[in-house]
N, C-alpha and C positions, 0 to 999 in steps of 0.2 A: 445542609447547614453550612453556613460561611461564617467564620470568625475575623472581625477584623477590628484592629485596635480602638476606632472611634468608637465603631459602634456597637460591639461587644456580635455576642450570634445571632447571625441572620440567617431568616429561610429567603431561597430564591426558588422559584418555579420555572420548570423547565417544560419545551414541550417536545413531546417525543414524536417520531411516525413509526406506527405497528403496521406492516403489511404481514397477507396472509394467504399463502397458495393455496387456492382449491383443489389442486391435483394431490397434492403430497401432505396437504394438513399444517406446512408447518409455517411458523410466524418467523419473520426478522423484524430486527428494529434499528431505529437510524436516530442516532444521536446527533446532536447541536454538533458545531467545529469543535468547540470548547469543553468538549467531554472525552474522556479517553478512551480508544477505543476498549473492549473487555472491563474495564473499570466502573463507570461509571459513575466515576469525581469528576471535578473539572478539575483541566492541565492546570491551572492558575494554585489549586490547591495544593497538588503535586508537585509541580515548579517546587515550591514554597520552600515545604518537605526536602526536597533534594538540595535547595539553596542552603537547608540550617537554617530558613529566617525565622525569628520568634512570633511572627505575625502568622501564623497557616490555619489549617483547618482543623477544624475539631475530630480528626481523625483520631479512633486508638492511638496508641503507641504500637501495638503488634500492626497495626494497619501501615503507620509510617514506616515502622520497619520493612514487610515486605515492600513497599514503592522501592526501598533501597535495595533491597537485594537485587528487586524483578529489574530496575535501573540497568542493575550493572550489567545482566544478561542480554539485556536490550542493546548496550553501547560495547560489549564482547561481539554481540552477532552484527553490530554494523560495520565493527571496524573488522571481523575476519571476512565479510562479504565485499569491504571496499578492497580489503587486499587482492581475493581471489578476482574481482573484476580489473584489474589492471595486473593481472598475473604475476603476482608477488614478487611486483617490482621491488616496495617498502616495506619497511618490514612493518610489523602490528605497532610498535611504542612509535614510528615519524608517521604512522598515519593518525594514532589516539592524538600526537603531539599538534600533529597541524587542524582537524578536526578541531579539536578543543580550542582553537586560539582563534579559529573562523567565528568558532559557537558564542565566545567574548563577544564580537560585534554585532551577535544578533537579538542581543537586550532580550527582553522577553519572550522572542520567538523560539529560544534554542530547543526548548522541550518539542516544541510542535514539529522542528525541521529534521529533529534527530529519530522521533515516531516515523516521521513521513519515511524519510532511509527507510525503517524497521519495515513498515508495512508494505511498500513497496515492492513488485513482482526484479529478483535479480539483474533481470533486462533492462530493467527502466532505471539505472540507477547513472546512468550519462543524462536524465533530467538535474541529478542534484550535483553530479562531479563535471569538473571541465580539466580533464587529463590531456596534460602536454606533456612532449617528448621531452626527453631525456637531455639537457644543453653538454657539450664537449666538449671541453677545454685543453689548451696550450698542451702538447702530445699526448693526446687521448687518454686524457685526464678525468675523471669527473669532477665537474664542479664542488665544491663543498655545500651541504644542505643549507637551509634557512635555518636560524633558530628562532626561537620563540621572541624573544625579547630583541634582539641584536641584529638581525639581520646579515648576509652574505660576510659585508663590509668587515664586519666583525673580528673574521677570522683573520686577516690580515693584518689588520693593526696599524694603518698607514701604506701600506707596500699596496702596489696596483694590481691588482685580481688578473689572474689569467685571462 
């Protein structure tokens, strides 16, 4: 069931594929893109949920509650695995910070792109990061970070950046 403001609840019909090993007995199954993995909702309803918007699904309320919890362990174990893959260069809150502000541009994809991280084998996670060196400034300086809203420029306030 989808709930949405026009048209009050709707059933949508999904199709699944059940495979079935004849060696070992056991079944998997293979959800649409649009369905979470382990869940069984669609991202879309999820999203919703995690946005606060008054428009979501007819989920429980204990059901929306765990999406928030299981959330937050999902975006704790992205951001300690992007740490540890660039060898804790940043610390956890400028990797949550920059993360988070990528996830802004990605309009409705952010749920799916932040899963993909989750599920994702440690190895493979230079498909989602494009890690650059470390820039050097005016006597072996570091640069000062980005921030979220301001940018480099920022910190300066007129004066010409190293």
């Amino acid at each position: 069931m989808r709930y949405t403001a026009e048209d009050g609840p709707t059933a949508e019909t999904i199709t699944v594929a059940v495979g079935h090993c004849l060696e070992d007995g056991l079944y998997s199954t293979i959800f649409p893109d649009d369905i979470v993995k382990d869940k069984q909702y669609c991202i879309s309803d999820i999203r919703s949920v995690l946005e606060n918007k008054a428009d979501f699904s007819l989920a429980s309320p204990r059901t929306r509650a765990y999406w928030k919890s299981w959330y937050r362990g999902v975006w704790d174990t992205v951001i300690k695995n992007i740490q540890l893959y660039i060898c804790g260069i940043l610390s956890k809150n400028d990797i949550s910070v920059a993360l988070y502000t990528f996830l802004k541009d990605c309009g409705d994809d952010w749920l799916r792109y932040v899963l993909d991280m989750f599920s994702t084998d440690f190895n493979n996670l230079c498909m989602f990061l494009n890690i650059t060196g470390a820039t050097i400034g005016f006597r072996s300086e570091n640069l000062p970070r980005l921030h979220v809203d301001e940018g480099v420029e920022a910190l300066y306030k007129g004066r010409k950046p190293p």
